[in-house]
Backbone as CSV, one residue per row, in Angstrom:
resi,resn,N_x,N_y,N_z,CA_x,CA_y,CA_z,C_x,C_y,C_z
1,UNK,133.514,79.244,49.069,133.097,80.637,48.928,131.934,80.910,49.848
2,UNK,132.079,81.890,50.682,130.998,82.353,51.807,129.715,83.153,50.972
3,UNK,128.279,82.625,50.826,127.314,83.010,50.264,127.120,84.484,50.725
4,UNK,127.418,84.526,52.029,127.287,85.622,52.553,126.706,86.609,51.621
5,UNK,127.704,87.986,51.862,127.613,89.170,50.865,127.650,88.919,49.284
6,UNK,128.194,87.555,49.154,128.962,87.328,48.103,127.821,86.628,47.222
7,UNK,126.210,87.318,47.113,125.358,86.498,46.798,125.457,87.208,45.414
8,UNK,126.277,87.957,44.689,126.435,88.311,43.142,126.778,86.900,42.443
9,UNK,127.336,86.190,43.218,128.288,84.682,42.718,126.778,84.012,41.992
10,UNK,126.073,83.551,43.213,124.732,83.113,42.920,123.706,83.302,42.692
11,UNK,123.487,85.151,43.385,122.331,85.616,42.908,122.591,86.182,41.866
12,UNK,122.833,87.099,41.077,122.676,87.386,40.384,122.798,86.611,39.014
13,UNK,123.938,85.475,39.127,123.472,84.247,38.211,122.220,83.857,38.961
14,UNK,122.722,84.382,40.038,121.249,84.026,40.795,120.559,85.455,41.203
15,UNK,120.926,86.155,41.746,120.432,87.535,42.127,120.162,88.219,43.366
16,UNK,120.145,87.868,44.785,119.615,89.102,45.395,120.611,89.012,46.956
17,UNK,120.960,89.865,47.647,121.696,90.016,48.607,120.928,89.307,49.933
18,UNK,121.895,88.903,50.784,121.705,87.978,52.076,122.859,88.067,53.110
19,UNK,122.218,87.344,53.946,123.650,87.047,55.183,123.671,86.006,55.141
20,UNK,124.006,84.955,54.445,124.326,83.515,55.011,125.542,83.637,55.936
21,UNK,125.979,82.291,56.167,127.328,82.411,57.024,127.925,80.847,56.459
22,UNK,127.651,80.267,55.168,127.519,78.872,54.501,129.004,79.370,54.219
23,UNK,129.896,78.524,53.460,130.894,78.512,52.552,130.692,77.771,51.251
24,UNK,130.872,78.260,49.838,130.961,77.523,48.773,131.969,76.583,48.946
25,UNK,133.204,76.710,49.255,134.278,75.801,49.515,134.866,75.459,48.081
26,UNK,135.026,75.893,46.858,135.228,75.647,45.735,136.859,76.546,45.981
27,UNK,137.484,75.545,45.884,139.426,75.389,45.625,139.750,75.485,47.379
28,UNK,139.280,74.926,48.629,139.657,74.961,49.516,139.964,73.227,49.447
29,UNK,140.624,73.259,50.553,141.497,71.620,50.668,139.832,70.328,50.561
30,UNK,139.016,71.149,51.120,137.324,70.195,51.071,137.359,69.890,49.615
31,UNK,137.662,70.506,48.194,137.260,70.329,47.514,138.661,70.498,46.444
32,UNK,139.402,69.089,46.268,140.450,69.247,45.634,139.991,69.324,43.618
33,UNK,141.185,69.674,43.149,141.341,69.492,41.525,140.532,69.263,41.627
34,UNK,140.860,67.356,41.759,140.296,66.365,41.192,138.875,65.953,40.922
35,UNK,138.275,66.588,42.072,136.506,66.912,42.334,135.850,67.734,42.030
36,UNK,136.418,68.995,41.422,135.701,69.877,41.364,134.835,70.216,40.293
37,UNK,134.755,69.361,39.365,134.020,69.473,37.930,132.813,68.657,38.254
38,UNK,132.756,67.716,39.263,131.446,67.175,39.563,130.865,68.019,40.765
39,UNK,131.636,68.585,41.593,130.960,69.177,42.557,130.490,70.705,42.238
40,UNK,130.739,71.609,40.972,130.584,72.986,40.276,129.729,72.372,39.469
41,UNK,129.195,71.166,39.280,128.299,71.002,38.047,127.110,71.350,37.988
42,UNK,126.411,70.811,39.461,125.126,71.136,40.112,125.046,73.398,39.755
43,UNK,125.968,73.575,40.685,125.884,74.967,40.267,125.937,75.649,39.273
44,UNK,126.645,75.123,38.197,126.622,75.656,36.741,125.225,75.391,36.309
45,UNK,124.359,74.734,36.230,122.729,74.025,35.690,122.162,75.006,36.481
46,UNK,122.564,75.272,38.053,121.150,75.762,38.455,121.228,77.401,37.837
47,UNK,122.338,78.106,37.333,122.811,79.130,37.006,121.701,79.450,35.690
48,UNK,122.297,78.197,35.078,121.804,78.383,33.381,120.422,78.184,33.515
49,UNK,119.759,77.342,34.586,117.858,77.270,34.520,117.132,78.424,34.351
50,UNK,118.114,79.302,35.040,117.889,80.899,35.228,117.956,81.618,34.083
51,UNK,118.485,81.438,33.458,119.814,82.328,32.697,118.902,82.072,31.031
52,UNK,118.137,80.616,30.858,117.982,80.590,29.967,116.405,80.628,29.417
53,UNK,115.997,80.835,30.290,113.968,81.368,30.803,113.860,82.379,30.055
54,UNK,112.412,82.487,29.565,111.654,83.530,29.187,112.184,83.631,27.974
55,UNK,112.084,82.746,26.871,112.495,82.774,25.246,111.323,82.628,24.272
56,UNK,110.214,82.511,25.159,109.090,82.098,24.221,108.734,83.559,23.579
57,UNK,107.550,83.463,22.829,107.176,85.027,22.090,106.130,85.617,22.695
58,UNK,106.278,86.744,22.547,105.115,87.774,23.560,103.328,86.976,22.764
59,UNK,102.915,87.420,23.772,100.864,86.963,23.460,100.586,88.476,22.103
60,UNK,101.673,89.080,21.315,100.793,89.771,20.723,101.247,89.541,19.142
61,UNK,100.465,89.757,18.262,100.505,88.671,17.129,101.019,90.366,16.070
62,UNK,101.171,90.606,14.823,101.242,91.273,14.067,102.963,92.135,14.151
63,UNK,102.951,93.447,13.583,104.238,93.617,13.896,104.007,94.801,14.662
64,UNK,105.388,95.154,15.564,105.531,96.397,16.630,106.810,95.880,17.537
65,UNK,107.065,96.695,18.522,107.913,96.941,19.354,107.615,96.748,21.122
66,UNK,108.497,96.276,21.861,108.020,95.850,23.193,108.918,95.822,24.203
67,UNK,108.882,95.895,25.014,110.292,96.530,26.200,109.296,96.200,27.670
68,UNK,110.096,95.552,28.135,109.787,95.260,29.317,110.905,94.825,30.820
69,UNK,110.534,93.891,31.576,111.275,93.361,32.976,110.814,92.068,33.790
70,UNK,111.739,91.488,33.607,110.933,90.231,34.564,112.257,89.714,35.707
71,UNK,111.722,88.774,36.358,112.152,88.248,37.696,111.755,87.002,37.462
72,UNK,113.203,86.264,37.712,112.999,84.427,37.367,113.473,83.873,39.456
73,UNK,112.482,83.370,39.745,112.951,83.195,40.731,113.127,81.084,40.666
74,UNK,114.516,81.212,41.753,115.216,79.574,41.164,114.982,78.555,42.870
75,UNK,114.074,77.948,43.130,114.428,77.340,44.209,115.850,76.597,44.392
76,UNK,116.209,77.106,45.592,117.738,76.092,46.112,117.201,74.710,46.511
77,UNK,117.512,73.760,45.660,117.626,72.455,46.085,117.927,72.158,47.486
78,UNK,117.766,70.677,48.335,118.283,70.579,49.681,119.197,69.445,49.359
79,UNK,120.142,69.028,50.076,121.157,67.975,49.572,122.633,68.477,49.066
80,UNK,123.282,67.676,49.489,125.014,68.368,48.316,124.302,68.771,47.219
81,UNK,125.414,69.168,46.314,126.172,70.441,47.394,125.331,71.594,48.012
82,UNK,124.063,71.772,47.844,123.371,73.086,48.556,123.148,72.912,49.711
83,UNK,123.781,72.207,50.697,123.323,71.990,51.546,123.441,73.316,52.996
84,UNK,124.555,73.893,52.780,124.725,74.792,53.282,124.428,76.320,53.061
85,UNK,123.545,76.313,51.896,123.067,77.312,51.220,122.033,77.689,52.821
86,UNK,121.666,79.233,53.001,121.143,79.543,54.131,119.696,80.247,53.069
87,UNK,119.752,80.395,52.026,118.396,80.833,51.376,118.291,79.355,50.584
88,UNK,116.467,80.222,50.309,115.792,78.985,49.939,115.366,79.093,48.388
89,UNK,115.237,80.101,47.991,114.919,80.928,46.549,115.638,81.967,46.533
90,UNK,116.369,82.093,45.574,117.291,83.275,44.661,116.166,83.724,43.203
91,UNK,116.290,85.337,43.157,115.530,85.447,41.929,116.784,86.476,41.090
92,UNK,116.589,85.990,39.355,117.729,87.166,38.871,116.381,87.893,38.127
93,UNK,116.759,89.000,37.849,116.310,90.436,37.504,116.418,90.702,36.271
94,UNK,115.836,90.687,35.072,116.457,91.440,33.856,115.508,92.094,32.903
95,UNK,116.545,93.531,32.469,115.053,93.981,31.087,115.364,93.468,30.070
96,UNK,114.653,93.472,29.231,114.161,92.939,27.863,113.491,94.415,26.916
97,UNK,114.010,93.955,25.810,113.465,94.454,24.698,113.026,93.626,23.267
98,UNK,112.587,94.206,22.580,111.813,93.170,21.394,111.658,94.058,20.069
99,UNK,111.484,93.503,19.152,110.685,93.680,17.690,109.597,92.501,16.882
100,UNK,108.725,92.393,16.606,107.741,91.258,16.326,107.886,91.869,14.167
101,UNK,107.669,91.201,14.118,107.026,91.452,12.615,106.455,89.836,11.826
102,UNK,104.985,89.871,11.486,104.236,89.102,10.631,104.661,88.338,11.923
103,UNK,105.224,86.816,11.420,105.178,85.882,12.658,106.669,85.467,13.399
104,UNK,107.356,86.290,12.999,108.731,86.525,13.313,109.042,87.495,14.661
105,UNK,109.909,87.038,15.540,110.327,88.399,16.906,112.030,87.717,16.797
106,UNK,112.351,88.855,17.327,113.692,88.961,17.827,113.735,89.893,18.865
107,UNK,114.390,89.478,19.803,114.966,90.122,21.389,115.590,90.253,22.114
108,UNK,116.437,90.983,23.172,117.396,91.500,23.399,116.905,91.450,25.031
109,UNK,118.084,90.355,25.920,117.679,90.945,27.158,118.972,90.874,27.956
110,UNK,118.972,91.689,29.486,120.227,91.556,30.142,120.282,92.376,31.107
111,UNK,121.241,92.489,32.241,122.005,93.916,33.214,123.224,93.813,33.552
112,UNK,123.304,94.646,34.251,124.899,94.618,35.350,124.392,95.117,36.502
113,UNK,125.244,94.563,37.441,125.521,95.224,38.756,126.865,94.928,39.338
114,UNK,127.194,95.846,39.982,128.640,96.422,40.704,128.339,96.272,42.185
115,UNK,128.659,95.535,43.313,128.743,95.665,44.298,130.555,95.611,45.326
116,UNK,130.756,96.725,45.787,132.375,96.616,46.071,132.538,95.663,47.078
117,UNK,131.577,95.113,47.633,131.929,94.185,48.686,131.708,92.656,47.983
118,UNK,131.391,92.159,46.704,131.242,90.669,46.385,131.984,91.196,44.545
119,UNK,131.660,92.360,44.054,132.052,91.770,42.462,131.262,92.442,41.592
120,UNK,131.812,91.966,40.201,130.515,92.446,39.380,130.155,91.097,38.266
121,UNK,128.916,91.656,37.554,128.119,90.747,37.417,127.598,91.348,36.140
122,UNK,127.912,90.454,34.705,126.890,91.468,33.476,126.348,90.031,32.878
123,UNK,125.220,90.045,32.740,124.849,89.044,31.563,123.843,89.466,30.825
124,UNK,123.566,89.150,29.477,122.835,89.630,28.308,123.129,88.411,26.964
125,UNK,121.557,88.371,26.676,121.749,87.584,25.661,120.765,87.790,24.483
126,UNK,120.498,87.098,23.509,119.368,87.448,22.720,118.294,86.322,22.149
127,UNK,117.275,86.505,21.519,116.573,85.141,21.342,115.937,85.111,19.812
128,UNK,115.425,84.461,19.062,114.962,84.519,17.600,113.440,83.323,17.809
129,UNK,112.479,83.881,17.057,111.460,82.756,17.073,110.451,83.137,16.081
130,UNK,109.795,81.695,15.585,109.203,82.101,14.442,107.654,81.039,14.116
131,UNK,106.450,82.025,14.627,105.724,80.821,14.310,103.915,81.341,13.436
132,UNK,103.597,80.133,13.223,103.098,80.523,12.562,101.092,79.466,12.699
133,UNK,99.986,80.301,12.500,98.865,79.589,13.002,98.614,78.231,12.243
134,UNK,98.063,77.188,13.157,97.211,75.891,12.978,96.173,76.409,12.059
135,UNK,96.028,76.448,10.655,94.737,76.723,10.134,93.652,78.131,10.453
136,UNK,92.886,77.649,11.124,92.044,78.893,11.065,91.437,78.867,12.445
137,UNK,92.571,78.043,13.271,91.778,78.288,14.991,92.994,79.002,15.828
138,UNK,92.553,78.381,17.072,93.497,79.516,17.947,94.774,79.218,18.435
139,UNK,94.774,78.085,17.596,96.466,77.517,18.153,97.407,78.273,16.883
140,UNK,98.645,77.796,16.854,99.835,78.512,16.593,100.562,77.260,17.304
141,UNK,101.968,77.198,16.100,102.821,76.591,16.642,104.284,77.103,16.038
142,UNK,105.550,77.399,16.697,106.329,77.839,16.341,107.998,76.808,16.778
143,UNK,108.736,77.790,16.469,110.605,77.293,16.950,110.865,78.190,17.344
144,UNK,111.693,78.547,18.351,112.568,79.400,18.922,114.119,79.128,19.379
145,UNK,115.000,79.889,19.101,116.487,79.879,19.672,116.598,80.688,20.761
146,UNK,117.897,80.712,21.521,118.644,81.429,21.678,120.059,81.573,22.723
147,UNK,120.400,83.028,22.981,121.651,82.463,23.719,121.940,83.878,24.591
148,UNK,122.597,83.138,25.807,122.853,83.910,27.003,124.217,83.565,27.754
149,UNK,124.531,85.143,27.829,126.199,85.100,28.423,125.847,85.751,29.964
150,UNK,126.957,85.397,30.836,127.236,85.936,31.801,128.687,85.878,32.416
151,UNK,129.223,86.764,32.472,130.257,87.134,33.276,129.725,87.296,34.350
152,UNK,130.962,86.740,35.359,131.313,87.160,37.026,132.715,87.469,37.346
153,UNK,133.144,87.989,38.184,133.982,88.370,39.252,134.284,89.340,40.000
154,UNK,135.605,88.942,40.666,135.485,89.289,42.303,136.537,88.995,42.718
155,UNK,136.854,89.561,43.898,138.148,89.830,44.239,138.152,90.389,45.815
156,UNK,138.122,89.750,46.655,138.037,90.327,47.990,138.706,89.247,49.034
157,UNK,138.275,89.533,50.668,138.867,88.405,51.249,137.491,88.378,52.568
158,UNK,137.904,86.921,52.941,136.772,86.647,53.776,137.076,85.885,54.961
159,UNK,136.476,85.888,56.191,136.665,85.179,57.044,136.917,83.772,56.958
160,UNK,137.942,83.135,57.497,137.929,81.590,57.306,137.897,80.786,58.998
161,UNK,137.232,80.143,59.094,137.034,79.281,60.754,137.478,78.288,60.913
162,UNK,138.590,77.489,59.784,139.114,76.540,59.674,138.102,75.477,59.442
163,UNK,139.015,73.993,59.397,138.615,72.905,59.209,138.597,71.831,60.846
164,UNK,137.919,71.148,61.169,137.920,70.378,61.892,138.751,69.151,61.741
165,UNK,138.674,68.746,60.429,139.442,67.621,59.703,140.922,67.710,59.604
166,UNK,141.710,68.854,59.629,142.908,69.364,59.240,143.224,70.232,60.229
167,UNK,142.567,70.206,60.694,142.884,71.618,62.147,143.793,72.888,61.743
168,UNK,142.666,73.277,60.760,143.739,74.284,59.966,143.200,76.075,60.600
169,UNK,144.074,76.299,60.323,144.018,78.224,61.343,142.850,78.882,60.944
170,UNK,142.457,79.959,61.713,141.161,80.654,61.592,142.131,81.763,60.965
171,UNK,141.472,82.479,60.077,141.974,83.772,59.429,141.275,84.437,58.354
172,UNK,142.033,85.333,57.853,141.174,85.762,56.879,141.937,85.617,55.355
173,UNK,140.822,85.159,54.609,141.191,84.150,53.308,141.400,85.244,52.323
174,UNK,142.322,85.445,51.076,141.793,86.167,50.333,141.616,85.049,48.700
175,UNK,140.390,85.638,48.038,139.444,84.554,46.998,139.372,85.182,45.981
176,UNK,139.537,84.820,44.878,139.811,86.056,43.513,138.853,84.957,42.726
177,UNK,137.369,85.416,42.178,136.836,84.284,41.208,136.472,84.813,40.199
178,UNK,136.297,84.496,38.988,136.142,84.567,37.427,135.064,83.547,37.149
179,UNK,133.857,84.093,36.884,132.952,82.739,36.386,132.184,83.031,34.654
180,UNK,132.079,82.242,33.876,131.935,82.916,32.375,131.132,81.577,31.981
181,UNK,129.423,82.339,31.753,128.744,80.749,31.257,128.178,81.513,29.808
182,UNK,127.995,80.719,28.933,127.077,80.622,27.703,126.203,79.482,27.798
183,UNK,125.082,80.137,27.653,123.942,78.995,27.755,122.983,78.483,26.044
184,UNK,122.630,78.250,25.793,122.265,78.083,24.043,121.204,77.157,24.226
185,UNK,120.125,77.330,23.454,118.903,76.494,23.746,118.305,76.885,22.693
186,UNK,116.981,75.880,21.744,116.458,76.281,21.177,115.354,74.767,21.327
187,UNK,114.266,75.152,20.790,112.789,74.319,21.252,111.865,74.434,20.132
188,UNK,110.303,73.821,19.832,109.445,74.325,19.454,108.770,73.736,20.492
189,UNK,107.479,75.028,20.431,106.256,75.371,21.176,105.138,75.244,20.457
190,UNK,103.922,75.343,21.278,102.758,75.317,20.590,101.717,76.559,21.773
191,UNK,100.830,77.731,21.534,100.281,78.224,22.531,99.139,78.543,21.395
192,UNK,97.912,78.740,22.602,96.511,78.811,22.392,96.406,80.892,22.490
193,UNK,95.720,80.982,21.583,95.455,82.677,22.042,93.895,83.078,21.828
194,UNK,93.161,84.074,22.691,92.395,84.296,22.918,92.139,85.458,23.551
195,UNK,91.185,86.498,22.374,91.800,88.181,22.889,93.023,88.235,23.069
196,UNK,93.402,88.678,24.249,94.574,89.133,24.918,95.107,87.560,25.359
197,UNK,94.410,87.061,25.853,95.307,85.951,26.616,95.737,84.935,25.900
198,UNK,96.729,84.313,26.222,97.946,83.319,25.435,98.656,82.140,26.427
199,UNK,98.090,80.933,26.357,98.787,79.687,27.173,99.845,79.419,26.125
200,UNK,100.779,78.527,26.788,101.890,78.085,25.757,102.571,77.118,26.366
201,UNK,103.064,75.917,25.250,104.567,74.733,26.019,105.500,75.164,24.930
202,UNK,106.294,74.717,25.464,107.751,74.974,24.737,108.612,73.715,25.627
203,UNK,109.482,73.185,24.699,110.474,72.146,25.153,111.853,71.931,23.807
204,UNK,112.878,71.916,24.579,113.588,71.949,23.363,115.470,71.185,24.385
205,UNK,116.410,71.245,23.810,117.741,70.530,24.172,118.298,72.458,24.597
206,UNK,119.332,72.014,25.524,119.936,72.876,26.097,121.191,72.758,26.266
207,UNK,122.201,73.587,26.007,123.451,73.390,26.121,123.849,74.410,26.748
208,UNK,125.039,73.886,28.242,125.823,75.153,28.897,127.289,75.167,28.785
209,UNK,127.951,76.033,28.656,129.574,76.162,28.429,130.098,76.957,29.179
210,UNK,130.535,76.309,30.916,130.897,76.704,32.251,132.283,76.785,31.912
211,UNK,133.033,77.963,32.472,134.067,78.114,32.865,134.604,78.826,34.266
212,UNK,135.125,78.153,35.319,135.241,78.945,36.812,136.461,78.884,37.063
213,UNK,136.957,80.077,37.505,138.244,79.811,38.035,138.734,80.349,39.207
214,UNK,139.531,80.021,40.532,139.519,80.503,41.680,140.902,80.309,42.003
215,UNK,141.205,81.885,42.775,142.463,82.148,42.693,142.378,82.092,43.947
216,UNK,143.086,81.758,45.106,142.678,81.717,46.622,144.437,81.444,47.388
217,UNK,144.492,81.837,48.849,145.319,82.307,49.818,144.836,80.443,50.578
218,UNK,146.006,79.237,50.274,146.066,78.566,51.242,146.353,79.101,52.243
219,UNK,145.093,78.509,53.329,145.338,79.139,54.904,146.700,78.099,55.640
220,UNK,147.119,77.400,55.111,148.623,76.640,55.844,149.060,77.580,55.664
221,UNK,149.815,77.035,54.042,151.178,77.535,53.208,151.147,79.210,53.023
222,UNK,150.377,80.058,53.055,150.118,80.875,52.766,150.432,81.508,51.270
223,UNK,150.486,80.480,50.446,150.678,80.598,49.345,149.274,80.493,48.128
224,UNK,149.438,81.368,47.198,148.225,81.303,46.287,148.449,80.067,45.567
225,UNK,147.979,79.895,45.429,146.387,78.648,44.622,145.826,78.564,43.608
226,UNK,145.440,77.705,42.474,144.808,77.926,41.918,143.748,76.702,41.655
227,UNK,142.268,77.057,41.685,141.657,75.452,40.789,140.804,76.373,40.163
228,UNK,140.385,75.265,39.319,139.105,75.652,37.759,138.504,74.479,37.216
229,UNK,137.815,74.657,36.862,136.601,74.247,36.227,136.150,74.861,34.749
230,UNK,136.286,73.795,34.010,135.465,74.330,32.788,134.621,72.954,31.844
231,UNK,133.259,72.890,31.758,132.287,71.809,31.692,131.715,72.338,30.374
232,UNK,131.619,71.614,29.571,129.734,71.395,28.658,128.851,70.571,29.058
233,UNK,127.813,71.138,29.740,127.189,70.182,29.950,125.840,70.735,29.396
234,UNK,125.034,69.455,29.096,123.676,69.027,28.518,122.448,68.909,29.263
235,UNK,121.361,69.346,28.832,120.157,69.196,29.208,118.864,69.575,28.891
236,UNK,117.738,69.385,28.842,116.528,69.729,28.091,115.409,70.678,29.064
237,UNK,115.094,71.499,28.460,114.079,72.627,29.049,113.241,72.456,28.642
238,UNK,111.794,72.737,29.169,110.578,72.400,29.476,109.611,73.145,29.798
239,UNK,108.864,74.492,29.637,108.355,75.457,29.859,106.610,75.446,29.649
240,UNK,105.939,76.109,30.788,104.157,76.261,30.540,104.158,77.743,31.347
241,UNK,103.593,78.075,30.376,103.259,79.612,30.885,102.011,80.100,30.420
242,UNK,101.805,81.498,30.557,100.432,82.332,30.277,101.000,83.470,30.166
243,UNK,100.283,84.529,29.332,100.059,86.059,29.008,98.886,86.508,29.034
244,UNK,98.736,87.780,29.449,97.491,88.948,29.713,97.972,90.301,29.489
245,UNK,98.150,90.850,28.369,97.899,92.477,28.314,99.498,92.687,28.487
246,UNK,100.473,91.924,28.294,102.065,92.395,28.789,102.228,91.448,29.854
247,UNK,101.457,91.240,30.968,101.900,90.281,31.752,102.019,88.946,31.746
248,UNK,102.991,88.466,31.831,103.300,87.201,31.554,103.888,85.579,33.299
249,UNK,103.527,84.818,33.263,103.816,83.941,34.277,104.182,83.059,33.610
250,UNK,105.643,81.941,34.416,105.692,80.809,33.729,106.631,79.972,34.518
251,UNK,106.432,78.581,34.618,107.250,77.837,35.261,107.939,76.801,34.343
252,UNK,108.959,76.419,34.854,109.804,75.801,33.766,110.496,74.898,34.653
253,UNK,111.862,74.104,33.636,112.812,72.629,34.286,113.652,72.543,33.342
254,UNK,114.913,72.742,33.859,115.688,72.648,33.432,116.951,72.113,34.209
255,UNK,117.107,70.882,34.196,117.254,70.163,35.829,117.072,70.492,36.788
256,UNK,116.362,71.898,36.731,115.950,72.453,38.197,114.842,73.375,37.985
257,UNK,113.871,73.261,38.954,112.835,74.046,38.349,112.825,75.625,38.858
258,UNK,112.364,76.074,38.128,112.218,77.728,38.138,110.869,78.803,37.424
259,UNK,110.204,79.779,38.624,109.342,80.559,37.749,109.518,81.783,37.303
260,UNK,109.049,82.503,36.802,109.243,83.316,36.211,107.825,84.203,36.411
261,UNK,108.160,85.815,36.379,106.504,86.853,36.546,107.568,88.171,35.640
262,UNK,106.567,88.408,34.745,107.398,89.788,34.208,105.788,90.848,33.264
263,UNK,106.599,91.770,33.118,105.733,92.526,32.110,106.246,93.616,30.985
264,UNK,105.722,93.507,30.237,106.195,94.300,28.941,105.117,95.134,28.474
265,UNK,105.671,96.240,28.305,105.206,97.115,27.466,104.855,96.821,25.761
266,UNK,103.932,96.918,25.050,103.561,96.536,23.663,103.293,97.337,23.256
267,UNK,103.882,97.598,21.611,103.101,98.858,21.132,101.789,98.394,20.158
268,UNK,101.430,99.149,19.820,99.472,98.487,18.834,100.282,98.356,17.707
């Protein structure tokens, strides 16, 4: 798959538009059946590092309402498979909303976007957390869940320059992809508060439930195609962040590291 235009695939699981001139190569002869659940694996994780950020609880304590936006930006690894990736950081985009009460929040975050030249793209998920103070100082320690969907696809056709290996024809490919992750995570944290401001860790097990599927125009046979992918795979998240007044920063790992900058609106 050409990163190209087609950066809804990754950006927006990853998020933001580019010109590469790379190929994903996922169901071309480079990347048969048989391989493709280890070689989509890397990409399914770096999807969900994204996908599953920003679950901790706002810096404001009592009950009210809160609506905000943040930007998780994901460095691209160097090495297979990213190797042909032509960006270096992808960031995804999403609003958020909230309710707090006593030491309890629940929240609601997500978007879409439509682009006619790569696809569309919706993900939204929600989160639960519940904590409660160390005695009579400034720590607090809590648990949090939660869970995040995303749909993809797409349906277009793209330049192909052949293979060197196969000496196969230059033309134009047509690529039909379907990508559908659930991500599920839940942790306890511990954060310090003071006035307004709020440090915090959080670490907890992570679970993703990848499904990809690619419908594609062999450039021989000229016949359609099909390969897929569908994985659970495992892993643990790891989060340190800060709050000020709605604004919030935070870096995290979740086999891949990723930060995060957002801000929310709070009501008193």
């Amino acid at each position: 798959m050409p990163l190209g235009n087609r950066w809804i695939f990754l950006a927006t699981t990853l998020g933001v538009a580019c010109c590469a001139h790379a190929q994903f190569n996922i169901g071309s002869t480079d990347v048969p059946q048989s391989q493709i659940d280890a070689y989509a694996a890397p990409f399914f994780k770096l999807i969900s590092a994204g996908m599953g950020s920003e679950r901790v609880p706002s810096s404001e304590t009592g009950s009210g309402w809160e609506a905000g936006a943040a930007t998780i930006l994901l460095p691209i690894p160097s090495g297979a498979p990213f190797q042909n990736a032509d960006l270096s950081i992808l960031p995804l985009f999403r609003l958020s909303g909230g309710m707090r009460y006593e030491g309890g929040e629940a929240g609601i975050r997500g978007m879409a976007w439509y682009d006619p030249r790569a696809g569309e793209i919706i993900t939204y998920g929600a989160d639960l957390a519940y904590s409660r103070p160390l005695s009579a100082t400034a720590w607090s320690a809590g648990v949090q869940g939660g869970w995040d969907y995303l749909s993809f696809g797409s349906s277009y056709s793209y330049p192909y320059e052949g293979s060197s290996l196969v000496f196969e024809e230059q033309g134009n490919v047509s690529g039909n992809y379907t990508l559908v992750e659930n991500d599920l995570g839940t942790g306890a944290f511990v954060e310090f508060q003071k006035a307004h401001w709020k440090f915090y860790l959080q670490s907890g097990p992570e679970l993703t439930l990848a499904n990809f599927r690619y419908l594609y125009t062999d450039s021989q046979s000229g016949e359609n195609e099909e390969t897929h992918s569908s994985q659970d795979l495992f892993g643990w998240r790891t989060e340190i962040g800060a709050g000020w007044h709605g604004f919030h920063v935070e870096a995290g790992y979740d086999s891949y590291l990723y930060f995060s900058l957002g801000w929310s609106w709070i009501s008193s």
